[in-house]
N, C-alpha and C positions, 0 to 999 in steps of 0.2 A: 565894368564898362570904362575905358580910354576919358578920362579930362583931356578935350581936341587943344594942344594949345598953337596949333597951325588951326585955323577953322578947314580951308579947303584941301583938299585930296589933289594931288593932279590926275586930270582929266583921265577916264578910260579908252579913251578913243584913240586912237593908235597905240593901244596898249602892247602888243603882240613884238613890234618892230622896237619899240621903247626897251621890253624887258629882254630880249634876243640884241640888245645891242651893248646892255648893261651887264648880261650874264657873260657874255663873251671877251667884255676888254677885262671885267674884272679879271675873271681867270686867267688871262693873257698876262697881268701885271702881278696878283698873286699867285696863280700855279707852282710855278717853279721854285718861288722862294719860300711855300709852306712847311716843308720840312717833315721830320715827325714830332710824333706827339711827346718824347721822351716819358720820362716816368714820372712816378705821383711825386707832385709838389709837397714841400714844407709847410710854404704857404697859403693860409684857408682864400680862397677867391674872394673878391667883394660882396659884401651882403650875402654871401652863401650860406651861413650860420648865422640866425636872427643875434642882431649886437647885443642881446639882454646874454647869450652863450658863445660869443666870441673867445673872449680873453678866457674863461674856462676852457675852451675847447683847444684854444692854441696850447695853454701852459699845460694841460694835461695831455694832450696827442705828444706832447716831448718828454713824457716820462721814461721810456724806452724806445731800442735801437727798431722793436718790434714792428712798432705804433708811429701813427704820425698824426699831425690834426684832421688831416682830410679823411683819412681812415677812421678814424674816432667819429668826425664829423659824421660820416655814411651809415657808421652802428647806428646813430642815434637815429638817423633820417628814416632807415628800414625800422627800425624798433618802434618808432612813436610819432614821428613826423615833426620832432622836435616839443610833443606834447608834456608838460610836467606832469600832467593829472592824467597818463594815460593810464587806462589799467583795461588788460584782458581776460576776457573767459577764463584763461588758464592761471590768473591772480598774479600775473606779473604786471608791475607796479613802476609807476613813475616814467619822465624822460629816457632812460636807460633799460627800464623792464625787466628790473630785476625780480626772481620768486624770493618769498618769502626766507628761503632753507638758504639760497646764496647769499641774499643781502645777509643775514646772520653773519654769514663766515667773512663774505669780502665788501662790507659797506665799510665806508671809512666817513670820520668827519673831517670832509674837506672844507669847508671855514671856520673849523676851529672854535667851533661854541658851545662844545661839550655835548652836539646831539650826535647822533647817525640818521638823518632824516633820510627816507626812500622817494619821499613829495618833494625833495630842495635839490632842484640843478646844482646847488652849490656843494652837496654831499654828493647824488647820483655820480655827477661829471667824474671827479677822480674817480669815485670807485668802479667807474666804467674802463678807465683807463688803467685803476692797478688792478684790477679782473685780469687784462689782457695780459698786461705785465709777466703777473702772476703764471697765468697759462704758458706764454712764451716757454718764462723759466725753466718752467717742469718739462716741456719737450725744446727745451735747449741742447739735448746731444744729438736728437733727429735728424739726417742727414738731409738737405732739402732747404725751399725760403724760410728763413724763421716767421714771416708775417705768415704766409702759408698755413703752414704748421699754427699757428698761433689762432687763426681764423678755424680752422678744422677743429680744433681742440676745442675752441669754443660753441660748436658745434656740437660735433662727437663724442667731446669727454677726451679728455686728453691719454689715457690710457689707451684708446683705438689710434693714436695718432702713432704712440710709441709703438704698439704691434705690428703696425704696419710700417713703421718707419718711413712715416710720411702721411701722406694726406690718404686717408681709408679710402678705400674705390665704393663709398657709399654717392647713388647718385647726389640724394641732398645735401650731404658734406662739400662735395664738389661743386654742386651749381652755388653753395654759400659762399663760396671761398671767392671764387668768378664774380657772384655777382656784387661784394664787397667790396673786391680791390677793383672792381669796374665803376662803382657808383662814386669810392672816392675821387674819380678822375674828376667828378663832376662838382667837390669842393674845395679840389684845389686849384690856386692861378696858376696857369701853366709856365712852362720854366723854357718849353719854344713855343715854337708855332704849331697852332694845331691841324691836324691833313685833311683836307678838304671831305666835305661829306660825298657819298658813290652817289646818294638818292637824291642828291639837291635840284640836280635839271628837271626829272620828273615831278618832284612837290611843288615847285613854281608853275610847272605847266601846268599843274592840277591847280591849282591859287587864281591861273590866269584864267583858265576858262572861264572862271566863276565871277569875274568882274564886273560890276555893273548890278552882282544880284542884291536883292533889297536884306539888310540886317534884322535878323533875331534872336533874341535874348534867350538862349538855352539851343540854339537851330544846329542841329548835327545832320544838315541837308538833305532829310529824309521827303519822299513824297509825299508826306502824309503834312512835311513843312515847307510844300512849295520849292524844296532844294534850297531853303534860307540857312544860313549859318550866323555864331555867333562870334567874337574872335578865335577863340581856342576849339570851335569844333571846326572852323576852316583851316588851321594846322593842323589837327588830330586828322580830320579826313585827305589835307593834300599830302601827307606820309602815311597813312594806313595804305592810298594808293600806291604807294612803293613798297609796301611791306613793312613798314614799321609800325607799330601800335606805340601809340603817343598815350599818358593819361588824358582824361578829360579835360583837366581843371591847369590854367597859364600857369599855375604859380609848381605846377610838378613837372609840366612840360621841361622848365628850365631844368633838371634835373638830368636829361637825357644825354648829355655829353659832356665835354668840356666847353671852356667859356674864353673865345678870343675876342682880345681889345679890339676896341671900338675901329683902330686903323688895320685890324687883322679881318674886321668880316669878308666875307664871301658868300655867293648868290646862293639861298636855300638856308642862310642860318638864321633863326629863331631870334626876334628880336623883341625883351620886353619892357614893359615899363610900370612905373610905381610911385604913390606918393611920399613912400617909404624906402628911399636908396640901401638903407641897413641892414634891410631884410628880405630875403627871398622869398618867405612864404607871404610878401603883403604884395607879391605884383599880383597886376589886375588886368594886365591888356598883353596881346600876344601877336606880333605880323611876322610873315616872310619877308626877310630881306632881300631884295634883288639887286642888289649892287647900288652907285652913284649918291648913296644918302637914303635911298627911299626904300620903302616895303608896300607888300600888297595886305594888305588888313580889311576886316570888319569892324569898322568902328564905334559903330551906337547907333544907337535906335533911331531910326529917320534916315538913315544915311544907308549907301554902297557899300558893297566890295569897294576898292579902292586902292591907289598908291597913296603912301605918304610918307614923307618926310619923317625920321627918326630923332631928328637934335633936336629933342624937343627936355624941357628942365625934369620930365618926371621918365626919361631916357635911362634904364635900370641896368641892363647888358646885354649878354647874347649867350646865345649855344649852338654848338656846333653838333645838331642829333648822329647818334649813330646808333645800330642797331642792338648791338650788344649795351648802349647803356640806356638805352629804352625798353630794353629787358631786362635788366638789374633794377627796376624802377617798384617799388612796392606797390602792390596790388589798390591797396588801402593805407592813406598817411593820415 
């Protein structure tokens, strides 16, 4: 639930003419200058990597020409959700999710205190990164992208990468490789502008309808909950209406694309916020942005749908959803 540091909302009532006047100069004044998305950043985004795995994640994403930190960054985010203590069913282990038989071979101690711990970000991190490294290596004569290659291998097994001389036509080697290099879009800071979302107009209009309706804590606008919503199930459902399935939960939503500065938004991007600017996985509140400063949000319990103001001190960032990286989004973080 949003700390309101604006108390009121602007009013709903001529909401319709309000957001249809806002959607239209914005794109008038950013369209043309949006540009594309160019390729994956060097640089991790702000707070897109909780700061306790920042400077691990940069210094180790720059170990090779392979790897970058955003790349590294999205391993970790698929693998564990940035969990230290994560462990699965199948006993892989830690932030990184390494099995028992690999950590063997390719754990490293990365600070240098004489352990190889699988529970220490401070060990996992590199040895997630000289994993990769490593893999590269081995299909370095592979004709094709080395990250590619590099992602499939980690995959596959590197010996289907060289048989095939390239990425194995397995479907799940292919949608890993896709949906890696698509999620890293989403931790690094973009290097231009990013291209405006296709589904923006229709998620707003789905947002707008719903104005004025009363907030609930958990409300994914079922009839069974009077059509109430809570923040993040009134964005999940104003883009499921367009065909994108959004997570449930604000703090993965931001996950689903890239992340334009605050003078780059545009009508339909995801705007959140936090008492923790650091960190991504600590945002708490989720609105559509419709241009002029303002979004349409759910904000707490007692209150509307509503517009409001975004400059507000616990103002975290934005995303710009697209479909392909609300697909690359893990099922479960």
């Amino acid at each position: 639930m949003r700390k309101m540091w604006i108390g009121a909302g602007v009013a709903a009532a001529g909401g319709t003419g309000f957001v249809m006047l806002l959607v239209v100069g914005v794109y008038l004044v950013g369209g043309d200058s949006a540009g594309g998305s160019g390729g994956e950043g060097k640089k991790l985004a702000k707070g897109s990597v909780p700061a306790a795995y920042q400077p691990l994640v940069q210094e180790a994403g720059s170990l090779c020409p392979a790897i970058n930190p955003a790349l590294l960054a999205a391993q970790l985010y698929q693998e564990s959700g940035f969990d230290p203590k994560a462990q699965s069913a199948a006993a892989a282990q830690g932030i990184a999710q390494f099995i028992p038989g690999t950590w063997a071979v390719h754990g490293v101690d990365g600070d240098g205190d004489g352990d190889r711990d699988v529970w220490d970000p401070n060990d996992a991190i590199p040895s997630a990164a000289s994993y990769d490294c490593s893999l590269a290596s081995y299909v370095k004569s592979v004709p094709g992208d080395p990250t590619e290659n590099m992602l499939a291998a980690y995959n596959a097994g590197p010996d289907a990468v060289i048989r095939y001389q390239g990425v194995p036509p397995y479907a799940e080697t292919q949608n890993y490789v896709k949906t890696i290099t698509t999620l890293a879009e989403s931790f690094a800071e973009p290097e231009t502008r990013v291209d405006p979302s296709e589904q923006a107009a229709g998620a707003i209009a789905y947002a707008q309808k719903k104005l004025g309706t009363l907030y609930l804590w958990g409300g994914n606008g079922t009839p069974e909950q009077g059509g109430r919503f809570d923040c993040s199930g009134l964005t999940k459902a104003a883009y499921e209406n367009v065909g994108i399935e959004l997570p449930r939960v604000a703090n993965d939503q931001y996950n689903a694309g890239a992340h334009p500065g605050r003078d780059e938004l545009l009508p339909g991007d995801l705007v959140f916020f936090s008492d923790d600017l650091t960190n991504s996985r600590a945002i708490r509140h989720v609105g559509i942005y419709v241009g002029g400063g303002y979004m349409i949000d759910a904000p707490r319990t007692g209150a509307v749908i509503r517009f409001d103001p975004i400059d507000t001190p616990d103002y975290f960032g934005a995303t710009r959803v697209t479909e392909d990286g609300a697909k690359a989004l893990p099922t479960t973080v």
